[in-house]
C-alpha positions in Angstrom: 211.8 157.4 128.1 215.0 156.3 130.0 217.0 159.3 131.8 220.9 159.3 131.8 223.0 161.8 133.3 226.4 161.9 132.1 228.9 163.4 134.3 232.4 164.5 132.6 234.2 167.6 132.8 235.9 167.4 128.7 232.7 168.8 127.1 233.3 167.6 123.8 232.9 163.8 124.7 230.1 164.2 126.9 228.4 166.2 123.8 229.4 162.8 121.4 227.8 160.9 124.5 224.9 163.0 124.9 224.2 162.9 120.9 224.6 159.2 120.7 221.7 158.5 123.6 219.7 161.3 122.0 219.4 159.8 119.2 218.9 156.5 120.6 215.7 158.1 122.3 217.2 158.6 125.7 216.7 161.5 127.8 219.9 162.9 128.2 221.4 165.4 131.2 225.2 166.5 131.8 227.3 167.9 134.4 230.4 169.0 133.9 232.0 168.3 137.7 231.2 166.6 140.6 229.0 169.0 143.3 226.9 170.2 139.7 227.0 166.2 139.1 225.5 165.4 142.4 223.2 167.9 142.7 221.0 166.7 139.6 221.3 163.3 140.0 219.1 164.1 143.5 217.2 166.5 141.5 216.4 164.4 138.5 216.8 160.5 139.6 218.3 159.3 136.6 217.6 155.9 135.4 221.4 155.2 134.9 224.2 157.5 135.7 227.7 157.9 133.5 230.1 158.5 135.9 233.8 160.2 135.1 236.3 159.4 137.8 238.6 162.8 137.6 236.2 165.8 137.6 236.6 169.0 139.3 235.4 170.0 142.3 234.2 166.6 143.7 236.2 163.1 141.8 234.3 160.4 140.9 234.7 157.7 143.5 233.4 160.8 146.1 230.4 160.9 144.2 229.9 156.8 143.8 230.1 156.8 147.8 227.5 159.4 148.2 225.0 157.3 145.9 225.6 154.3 147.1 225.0 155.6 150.7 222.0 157.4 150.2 218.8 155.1 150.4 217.3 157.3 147.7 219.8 156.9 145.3 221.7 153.7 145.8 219.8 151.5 143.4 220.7 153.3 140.6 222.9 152.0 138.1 226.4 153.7 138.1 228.6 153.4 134.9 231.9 154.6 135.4 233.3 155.8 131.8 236.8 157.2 132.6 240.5 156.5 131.0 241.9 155.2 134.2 242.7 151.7 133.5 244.7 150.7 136.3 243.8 147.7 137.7 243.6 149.3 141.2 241.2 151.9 140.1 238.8 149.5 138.2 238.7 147.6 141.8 238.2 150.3 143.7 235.5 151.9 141.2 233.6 148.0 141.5 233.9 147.7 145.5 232.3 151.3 145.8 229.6 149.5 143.8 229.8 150.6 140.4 227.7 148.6 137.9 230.2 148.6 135.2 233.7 150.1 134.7 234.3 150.9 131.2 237.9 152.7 129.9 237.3 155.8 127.8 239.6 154.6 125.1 238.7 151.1 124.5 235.0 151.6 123.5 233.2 153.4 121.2 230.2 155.3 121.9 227.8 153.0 120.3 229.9 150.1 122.7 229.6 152.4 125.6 225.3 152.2 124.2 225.8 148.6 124.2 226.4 148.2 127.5 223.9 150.8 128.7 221.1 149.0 127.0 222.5 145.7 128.5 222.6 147.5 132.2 218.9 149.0 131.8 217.9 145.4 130.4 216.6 147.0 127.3 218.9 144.8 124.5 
């Protein structure tokens, strides 16, 4: 069973995230900001990570550095799911080495599964 840690600080879409994998028979942990975001994802070794840009504590591009400069860590697939849509910020978000930028409001959960699937080859 495939692992995903969600990391987003509004609770109530990271619950509709985390019910939507569920059910899709993923393993599902959350974090709610960016230290208790990091932590688990050394503890648990997710098989992909759903990465929110503005959190508390630590922000999301912080925590995309730390992966992808940990040896550990770095080959894990990093989505981030966030609503900034700048076109500076998605460039920034995919030269840190995210996998995939996706903006909150123009996917669905179940597109959001899509392209999970299609990231952990399992379409």
């Amino acid at each position: 069973m495939k692992k995903i840690l969600i990391i987003e600080d509004d609770t109530f879409l990271a619950g509709m995230y985390a019910e939507k994998l569920s059910r899709e028979g993923f393993e599902v942990e959350l974090a709610t900001d960016g230290e208790q975001g990091f932590r688990k994802i050394r503890e648990i070794k997710p098989d992909l990570i759903l990465l929110d840009i503005v959190l508390p504590k630590t922000d999301g591009f912080e925590i995309l550095k730390k992966i992808k400069n940990d040896v550990k860590l770095k080959k894990i697939p990093v989505i981030l799911l966030t609503n900034l849509g700048q076109r500076s910020d998605v460039e920034k978000g995919l030269s840190l080495g995210a996998d995939d930028y996706i903006i909150k409001a123009h996917f669905t959960p179940s597109g959001v599964l899509e392209r999970i699937k299609k990231r952990l080859n399992l379409e």
